[in-house]
C-alpha positions in Angstrom: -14.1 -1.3 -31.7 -10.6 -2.5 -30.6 -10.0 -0.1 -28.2 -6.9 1.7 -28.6 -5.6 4.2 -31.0 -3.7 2.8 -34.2 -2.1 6.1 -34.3 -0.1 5.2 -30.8 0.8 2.3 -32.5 4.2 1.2 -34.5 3.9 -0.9 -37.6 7.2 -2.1 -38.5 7.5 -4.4 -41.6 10.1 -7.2 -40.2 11.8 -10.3 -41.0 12.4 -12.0 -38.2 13.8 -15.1 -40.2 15.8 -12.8 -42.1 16.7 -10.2 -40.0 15.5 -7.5 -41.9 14.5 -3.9 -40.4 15.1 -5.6 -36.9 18.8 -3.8 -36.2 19.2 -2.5 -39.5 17.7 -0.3 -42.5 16.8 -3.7 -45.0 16.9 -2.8 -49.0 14.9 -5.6 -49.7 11.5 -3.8 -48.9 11.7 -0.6 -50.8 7.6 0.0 -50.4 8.3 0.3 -47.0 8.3 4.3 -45.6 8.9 3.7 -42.2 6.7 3.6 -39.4 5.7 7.2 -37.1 3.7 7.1 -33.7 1.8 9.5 -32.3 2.0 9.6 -28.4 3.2 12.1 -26.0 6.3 12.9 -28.0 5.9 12.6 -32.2 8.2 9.6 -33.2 9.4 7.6 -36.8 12.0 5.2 -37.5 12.3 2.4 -39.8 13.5 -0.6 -37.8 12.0 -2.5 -34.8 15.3 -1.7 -32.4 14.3 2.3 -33.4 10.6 1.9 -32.3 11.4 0.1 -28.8 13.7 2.9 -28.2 11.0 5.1 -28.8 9.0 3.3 -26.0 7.8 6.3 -23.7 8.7 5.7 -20.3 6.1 4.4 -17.9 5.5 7.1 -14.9 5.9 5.1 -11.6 3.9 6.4 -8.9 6.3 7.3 -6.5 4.0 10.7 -5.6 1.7 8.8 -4.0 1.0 7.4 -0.2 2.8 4.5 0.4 1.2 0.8 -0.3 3.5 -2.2 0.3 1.6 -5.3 0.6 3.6 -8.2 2.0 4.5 -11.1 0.7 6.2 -12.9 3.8 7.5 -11.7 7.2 10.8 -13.2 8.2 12.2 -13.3 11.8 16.3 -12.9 11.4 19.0 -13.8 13.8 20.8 -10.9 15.3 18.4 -8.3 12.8 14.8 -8.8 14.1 11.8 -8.9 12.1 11.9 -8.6 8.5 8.5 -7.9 6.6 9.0 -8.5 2.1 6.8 -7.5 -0.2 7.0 -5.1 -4.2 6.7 -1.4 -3.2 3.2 -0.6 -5.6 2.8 3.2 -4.4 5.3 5.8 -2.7 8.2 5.2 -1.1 9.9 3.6 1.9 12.8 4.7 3.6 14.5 4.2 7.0 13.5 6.7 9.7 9.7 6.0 8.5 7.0 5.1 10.9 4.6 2.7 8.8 2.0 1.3 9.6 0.5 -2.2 9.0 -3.0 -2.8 7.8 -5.5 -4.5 8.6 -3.4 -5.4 12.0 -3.8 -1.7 13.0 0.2 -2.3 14.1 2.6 0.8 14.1 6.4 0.7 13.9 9.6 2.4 12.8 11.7 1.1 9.6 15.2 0.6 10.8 16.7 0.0 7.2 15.2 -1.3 3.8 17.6 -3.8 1.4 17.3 -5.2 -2.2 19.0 -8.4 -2.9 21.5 -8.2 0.0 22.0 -4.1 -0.4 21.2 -1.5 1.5 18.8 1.2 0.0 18.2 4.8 0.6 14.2 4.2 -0.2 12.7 1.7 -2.4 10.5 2.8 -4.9 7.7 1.2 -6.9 8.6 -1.9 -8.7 11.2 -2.7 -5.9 11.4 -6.0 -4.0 12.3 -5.0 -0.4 13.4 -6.1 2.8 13.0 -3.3 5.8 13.7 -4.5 9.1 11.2 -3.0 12.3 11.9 -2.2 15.6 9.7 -4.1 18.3 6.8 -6.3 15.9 7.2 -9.5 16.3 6.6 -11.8 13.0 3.3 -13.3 14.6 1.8 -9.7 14.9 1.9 -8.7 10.9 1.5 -11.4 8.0 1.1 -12.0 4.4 -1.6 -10.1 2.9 -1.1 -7.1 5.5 -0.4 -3.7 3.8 2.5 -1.4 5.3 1.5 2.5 4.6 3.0 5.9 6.2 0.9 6.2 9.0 1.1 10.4 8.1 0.2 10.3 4.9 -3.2 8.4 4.4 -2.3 5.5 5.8 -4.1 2.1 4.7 -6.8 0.5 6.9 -9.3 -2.6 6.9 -12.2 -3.0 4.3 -15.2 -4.3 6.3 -17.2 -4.1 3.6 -17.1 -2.6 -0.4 -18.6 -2.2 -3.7 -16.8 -3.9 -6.6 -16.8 -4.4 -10.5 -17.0 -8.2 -11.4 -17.3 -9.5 -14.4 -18.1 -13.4 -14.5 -15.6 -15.2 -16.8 -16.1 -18.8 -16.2 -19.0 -20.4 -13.7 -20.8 -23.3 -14.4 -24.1 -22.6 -12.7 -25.7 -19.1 -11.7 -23.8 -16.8 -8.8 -26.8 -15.3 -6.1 -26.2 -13.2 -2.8 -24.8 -15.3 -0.1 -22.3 -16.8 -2.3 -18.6 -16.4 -0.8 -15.9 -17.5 -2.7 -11.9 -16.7 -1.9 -11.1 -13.3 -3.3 -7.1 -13.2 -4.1 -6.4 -9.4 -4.0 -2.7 -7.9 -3.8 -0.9 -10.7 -1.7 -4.4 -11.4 0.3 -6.5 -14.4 0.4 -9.5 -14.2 1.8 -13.0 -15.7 1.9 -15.6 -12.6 0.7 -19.4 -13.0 0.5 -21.6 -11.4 -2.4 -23.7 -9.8 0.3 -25.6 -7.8 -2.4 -25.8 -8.1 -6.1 -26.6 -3.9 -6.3 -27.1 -3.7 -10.5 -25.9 -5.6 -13.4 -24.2 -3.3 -15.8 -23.1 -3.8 -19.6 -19.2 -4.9 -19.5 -18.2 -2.5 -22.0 -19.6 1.1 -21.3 -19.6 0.2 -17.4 -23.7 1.5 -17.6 -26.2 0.0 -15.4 -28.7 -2.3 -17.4 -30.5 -3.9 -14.5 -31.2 -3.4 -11.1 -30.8 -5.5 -7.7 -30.8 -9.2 -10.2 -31.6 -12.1 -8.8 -28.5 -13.5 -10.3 -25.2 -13.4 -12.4 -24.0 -16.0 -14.6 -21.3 -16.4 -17.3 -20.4 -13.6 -19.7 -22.2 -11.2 -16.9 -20.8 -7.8 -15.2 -22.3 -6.0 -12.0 -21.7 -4.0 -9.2 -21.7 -6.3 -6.2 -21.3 -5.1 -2.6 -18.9 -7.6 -0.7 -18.1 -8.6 2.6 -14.4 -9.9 3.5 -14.8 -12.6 6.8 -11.7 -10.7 8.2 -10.8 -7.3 7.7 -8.9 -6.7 4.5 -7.1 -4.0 2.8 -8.8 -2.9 -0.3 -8.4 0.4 -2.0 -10.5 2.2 -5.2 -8.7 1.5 -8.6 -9.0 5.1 -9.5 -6.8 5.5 -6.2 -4.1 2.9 -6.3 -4.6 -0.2 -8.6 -2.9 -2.4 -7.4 -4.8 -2.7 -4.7 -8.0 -2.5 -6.4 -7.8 -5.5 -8.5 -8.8 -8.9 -7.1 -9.6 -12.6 -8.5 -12.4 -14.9 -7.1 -12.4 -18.2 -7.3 -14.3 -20.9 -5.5 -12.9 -22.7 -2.2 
């Protein structure tokens, strides 16, 4: 199984070298019907310009909590403290009283730009600016995640359960080891406190429990522990925030 529908999928007979169906209808392929897609909305077109065109819209989750996790915090004459960082979840606007996580620190958003303008609220997929009142740059860093502190505001993983699948490792992975976990703008050092159940990669079903050890090629569930507090959230809830990378120090 590949995994996706072909039925969802577009097959447009092109010429890139020649240019034909790219902009325009070509005569030089008269076996060719056309190509029709299935997806929310029935589609069918003949050229490549017609089927990205027919692209649906991606939904950006805007009706969620907000998640912001920074990139960089910036202190700027005459302004004050500047936190950066892509909007993944919700919105921000000025007016707003976030909150930082895992710093536990609260403040009020004064104004929020985009490459040198002023927005009303930047939504996800936005690179923003906001400037707080009264944080100063050493209290909030990189890594920190601002949330609304009224609507289910983000806090500090002490501990979780995660998916991880073993791409590349050249020996075997056993509890104890604690490699740096990359996760939204975080890096931090997480140990495998306990390897819970290895489970097949493609159905997601348990196969074996509490292993001894992963290795290469291997999935399981493995229940980790961050050596500072860090702001994780479930995939199935925002993810963004529940993806991560490990690699070794």
């Amino acid at each position: 199984k590949v995994g996706y529908n072909p039925k969802t999928v577009p097959f447009v007979a092109i010429s890139g070298f020649n240019g034909d169906n790219m902009i325009d209808v070509s005569s030089n392929c008269s076996w060719y019907k056309g190509w029709e897609k299935e997806t929310k909305t029935k589609a069918t077109g003949k050229t490549l310009l017609e089927a990205i065109d027919a692209i649906d819209t991606p939904q950006r989750p805007s009706d969620k909590p907000l998640r912001l996790p920074l990139q960089d915090v910036y202190k700027i004459g005459g302004i004050g403290t500047v936190p950066v960082g892509r909007v993944e979840t919700g919105v921000i606007k000025a007016g707003m009283v976030v909150v930082f996580a895992p710093a536990n620190v609260t403040t009020e958003v004064k104004s929020v730009e985009m490459h040198h303008e002023q927005l009303v609220e930047g939504v996800p997929g936005d690179n923003v600016g906001f400037n707080v009142k009264n944080v100063s740059v050493k209290e909030i860093r990189r890594g920190n995640v601002a949330g609304d502190s009224k609507n289910d505001p983000p806090k500090g993983a002490e501990s979780f359960n995660a998916q991880v699948i073993i791409l590349n490792h050249p020996g075997q992975v056993d509890a104890g080891y604690a490699p740096v976990l990359d996760c939204h703008t975080a890096h931090i050092a997480c140990k495998f406190s306990e390897l819970l159940e290895k489970i097949d990669r493609r159905t997601g079903k348990a196969t074996e429990s509490s292993p001894k050890f992963i290795k290469s090629g291997d999935a399981a569930i493995v229940k980790m522990i961050p050596s500072k507090p860090m702001c994780v959230e479930a995939f199935t809830e925002y993810p963004p925030l529940g993806r991560f990378a490990v690699r070794d120090m």
